[in-house]
Backbone bond lengths (Angstrom), bond angles and torsions (degrees), N, CA, C in turn:
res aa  C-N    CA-C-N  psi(-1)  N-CA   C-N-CA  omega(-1)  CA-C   N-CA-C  phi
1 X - - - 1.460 - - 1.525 108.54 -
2 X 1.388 112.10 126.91 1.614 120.92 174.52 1.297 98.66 -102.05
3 X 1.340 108.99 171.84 1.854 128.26 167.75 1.679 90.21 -133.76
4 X 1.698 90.24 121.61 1.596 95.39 159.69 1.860 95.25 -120.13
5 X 1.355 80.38 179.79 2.152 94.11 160.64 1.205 112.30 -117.88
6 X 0.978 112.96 135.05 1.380 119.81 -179.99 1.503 114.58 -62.83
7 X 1.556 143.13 156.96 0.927 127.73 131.11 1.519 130.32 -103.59
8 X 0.999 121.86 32.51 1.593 135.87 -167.27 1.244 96.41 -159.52
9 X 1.617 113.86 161.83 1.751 134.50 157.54 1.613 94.96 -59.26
10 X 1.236 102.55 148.17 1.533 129.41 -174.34 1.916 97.37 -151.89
11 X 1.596 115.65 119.93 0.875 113.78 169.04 1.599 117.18 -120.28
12 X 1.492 114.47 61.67 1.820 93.10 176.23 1.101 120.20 -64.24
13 X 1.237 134.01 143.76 1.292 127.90 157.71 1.550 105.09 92.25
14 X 1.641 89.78 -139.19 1.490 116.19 175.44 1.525 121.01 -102.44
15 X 1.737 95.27 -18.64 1.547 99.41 144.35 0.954 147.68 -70.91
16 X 1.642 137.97 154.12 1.316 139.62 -154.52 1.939 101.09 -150.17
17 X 1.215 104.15 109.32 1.565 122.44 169.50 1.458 117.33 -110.54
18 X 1.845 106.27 140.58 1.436 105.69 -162.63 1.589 81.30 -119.21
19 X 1.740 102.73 168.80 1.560 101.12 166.63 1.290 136.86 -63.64
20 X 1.488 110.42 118.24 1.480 106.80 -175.12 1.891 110.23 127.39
21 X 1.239 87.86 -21.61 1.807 90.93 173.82 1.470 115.00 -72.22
22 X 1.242 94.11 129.28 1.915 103.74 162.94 1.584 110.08 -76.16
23 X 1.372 100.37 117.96 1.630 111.95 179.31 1.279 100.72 -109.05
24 X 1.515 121.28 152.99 1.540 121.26 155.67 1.350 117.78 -121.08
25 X 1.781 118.90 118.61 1.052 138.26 -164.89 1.227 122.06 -120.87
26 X 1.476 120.54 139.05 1.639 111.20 170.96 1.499 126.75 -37.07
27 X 1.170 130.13 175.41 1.463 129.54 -171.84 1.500 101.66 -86.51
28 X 1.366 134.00 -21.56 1.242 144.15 -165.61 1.737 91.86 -86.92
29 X 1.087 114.66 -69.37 1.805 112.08 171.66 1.315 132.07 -58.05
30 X 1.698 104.41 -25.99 1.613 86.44 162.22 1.273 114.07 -85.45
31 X 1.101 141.19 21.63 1.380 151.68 -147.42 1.550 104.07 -136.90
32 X 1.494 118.52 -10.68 1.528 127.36 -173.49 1.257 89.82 -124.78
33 X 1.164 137.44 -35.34 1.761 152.66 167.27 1.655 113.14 -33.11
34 X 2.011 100.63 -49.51 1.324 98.38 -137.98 1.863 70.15 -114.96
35 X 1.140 137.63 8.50 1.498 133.93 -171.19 1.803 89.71 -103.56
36 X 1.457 119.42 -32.86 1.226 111.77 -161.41 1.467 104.29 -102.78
37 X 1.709 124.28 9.21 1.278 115.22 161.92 1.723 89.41 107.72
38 X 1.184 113.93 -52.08 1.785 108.06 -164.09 1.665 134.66 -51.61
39 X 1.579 93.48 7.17 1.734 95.10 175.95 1.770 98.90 -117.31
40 X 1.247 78.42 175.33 1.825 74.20 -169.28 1.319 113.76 -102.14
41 X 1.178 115.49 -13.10 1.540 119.38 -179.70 1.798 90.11 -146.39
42 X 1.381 109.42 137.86 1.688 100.31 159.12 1.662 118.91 -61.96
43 X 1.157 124.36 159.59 1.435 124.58 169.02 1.687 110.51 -125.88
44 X 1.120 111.76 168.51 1.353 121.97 177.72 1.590 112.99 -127.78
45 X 1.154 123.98 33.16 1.347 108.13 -167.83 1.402 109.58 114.31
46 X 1.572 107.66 -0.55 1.892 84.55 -176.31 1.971 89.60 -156.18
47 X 1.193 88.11 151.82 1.380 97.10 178.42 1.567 132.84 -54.65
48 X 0.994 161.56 173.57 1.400 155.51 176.58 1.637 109.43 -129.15
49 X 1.418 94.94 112.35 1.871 114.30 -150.17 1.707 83.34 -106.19
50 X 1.133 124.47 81.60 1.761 130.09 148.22 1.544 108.12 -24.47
51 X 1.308 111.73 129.01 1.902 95.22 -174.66 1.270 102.26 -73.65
52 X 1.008 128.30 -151.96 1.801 149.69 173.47 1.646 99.61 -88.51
53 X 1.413 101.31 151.42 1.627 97.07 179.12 1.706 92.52 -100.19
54 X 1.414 87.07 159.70 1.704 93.99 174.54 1.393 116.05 -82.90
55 X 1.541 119.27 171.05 1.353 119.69 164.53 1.369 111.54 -54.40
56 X 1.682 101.57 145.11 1.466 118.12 -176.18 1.620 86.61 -91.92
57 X 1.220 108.57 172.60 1.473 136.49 -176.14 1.536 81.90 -134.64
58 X 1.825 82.08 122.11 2.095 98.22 159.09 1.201 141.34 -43.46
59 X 1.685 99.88 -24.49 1.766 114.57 165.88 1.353 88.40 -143.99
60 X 1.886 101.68 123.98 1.223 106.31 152.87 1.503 132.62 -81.46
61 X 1.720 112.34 162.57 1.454 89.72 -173.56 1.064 125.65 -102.49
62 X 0.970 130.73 143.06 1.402 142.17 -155.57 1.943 114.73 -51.26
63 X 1.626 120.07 113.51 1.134 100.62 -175.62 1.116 142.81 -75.74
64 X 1.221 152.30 -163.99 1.336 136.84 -145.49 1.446 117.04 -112.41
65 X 1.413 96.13 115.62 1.562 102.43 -163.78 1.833 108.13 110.08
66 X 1.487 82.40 -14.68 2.486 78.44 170.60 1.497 99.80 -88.46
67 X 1.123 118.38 142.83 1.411 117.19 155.46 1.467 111.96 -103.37
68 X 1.613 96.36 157.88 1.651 108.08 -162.78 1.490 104.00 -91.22
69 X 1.153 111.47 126.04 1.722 120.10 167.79 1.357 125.50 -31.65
70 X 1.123 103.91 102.79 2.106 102.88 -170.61 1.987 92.76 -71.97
71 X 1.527 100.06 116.12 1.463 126.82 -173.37 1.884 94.21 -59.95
72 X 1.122 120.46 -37.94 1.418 118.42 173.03 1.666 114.40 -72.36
73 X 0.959 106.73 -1.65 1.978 106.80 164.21 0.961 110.83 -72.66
74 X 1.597 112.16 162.40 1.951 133.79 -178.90 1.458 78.09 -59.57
75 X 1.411 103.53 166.42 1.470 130.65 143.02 1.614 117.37 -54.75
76 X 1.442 128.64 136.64 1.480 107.47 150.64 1.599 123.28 -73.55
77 X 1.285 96.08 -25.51 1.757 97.86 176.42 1.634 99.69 -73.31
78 X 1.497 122.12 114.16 1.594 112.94 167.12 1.467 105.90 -123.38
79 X 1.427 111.21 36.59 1.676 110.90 -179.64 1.619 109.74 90.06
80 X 1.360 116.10 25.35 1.033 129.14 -161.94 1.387 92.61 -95.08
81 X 1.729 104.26 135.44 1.852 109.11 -167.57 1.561 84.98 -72.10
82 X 1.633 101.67 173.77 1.696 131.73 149.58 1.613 100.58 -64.46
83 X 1.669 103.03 123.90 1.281 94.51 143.21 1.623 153.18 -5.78
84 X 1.589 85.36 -64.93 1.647 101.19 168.59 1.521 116.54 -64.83
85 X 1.215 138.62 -13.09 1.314 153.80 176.76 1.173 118.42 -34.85
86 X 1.760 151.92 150.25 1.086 117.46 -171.92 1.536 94.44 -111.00
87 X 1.679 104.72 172.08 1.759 118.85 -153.11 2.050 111.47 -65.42
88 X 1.454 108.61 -12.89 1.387 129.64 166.80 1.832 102.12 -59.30
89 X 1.591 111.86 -81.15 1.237 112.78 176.96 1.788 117.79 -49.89
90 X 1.377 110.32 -28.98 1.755 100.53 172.42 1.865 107.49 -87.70
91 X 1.196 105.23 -6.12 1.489 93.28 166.84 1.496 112.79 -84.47
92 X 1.084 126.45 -48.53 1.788 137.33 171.58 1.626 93.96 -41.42
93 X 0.697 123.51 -38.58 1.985 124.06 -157.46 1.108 98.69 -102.58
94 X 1.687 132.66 -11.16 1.624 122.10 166.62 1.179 95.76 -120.03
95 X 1.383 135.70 25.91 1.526 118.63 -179.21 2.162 87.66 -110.91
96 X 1.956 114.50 -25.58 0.791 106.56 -169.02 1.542 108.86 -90.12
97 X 1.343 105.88 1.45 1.692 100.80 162.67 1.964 124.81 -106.38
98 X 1.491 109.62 20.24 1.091 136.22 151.44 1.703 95.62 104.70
99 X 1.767 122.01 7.41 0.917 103.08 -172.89 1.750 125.26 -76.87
100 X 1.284 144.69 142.36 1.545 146.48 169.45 1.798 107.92 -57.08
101 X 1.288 119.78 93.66 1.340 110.05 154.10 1.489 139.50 -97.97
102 X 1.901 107.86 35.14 0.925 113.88 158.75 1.948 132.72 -24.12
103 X 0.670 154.86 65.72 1.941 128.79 -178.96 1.839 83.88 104.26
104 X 1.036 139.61 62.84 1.319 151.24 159.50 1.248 105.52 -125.79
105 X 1.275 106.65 137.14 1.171 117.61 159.51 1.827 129.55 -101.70
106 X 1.315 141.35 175.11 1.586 111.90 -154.93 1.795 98.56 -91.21
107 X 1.145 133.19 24.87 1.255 152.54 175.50 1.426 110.90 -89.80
108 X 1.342 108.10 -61.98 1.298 132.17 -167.54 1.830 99.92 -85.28
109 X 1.038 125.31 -42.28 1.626 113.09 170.84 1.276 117.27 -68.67
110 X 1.892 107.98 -23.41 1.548 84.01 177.59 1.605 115.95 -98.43
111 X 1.559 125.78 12.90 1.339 128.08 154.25 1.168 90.00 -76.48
112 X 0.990 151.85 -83.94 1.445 149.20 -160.20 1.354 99.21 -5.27
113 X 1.732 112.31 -75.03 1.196 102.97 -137.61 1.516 96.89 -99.50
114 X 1.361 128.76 16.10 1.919 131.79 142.87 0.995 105.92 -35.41
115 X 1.699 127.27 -42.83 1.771 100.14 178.95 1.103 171.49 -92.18
């Protein structure tokens, strides 16, 4: 009997495994496990001990190649409906940024008002 971790859902049976569980399986299944991609590391006989995560920092820093949000910018949220919203509420919200939604459809008002 081996213990791998899964990296995928695995459902034999009536059991149910999510990614990241330590299972213990015959040598024949971890062996069909680790051929079909679904463990996350191969094992030989011994479990696979993930270290401890480190302390988070309250703001992470930004990775390389993101740039950091200049705190003096608009908001992107400016009362701007959901998508899902219906075409009444996206007309009120482009009529109050001076746009015409005469002959629009609710597609076309909300490119509209992207700009």
């Amino acid at each position: 009997m081996r213990e791998v971790v899964l990296s995928c859902f695995w459902q034999p049976g009536d059991d149910r495994f999510v990614p990241g569980d330590v299972v213990e399986v015959d040598d024949d299944v971890a062996a069909w496990l680790e051929r079909s991609g679904s463990v996350v590391k191969p094992t030989r006989g011994a479990a696979v001990v993930a270290p401890a995560p480190a302390a988070v920092d309250s703001e992470p820093a930004p990775a390389p190649g993101e740039v950091e949000p200049d705190p003096e910018a608009k908001s992107v949220d400016d009362g701007r409906p959901a998508r899902t919203a219906s075409i009444d509420q996206w007309r009120d919200y482009a009529k109050s940024r001076g746009i015409d939604t005469k002959g629009l459809n609710k597609q076309e008002i909300i490119s509209a008002t992207k700009k």
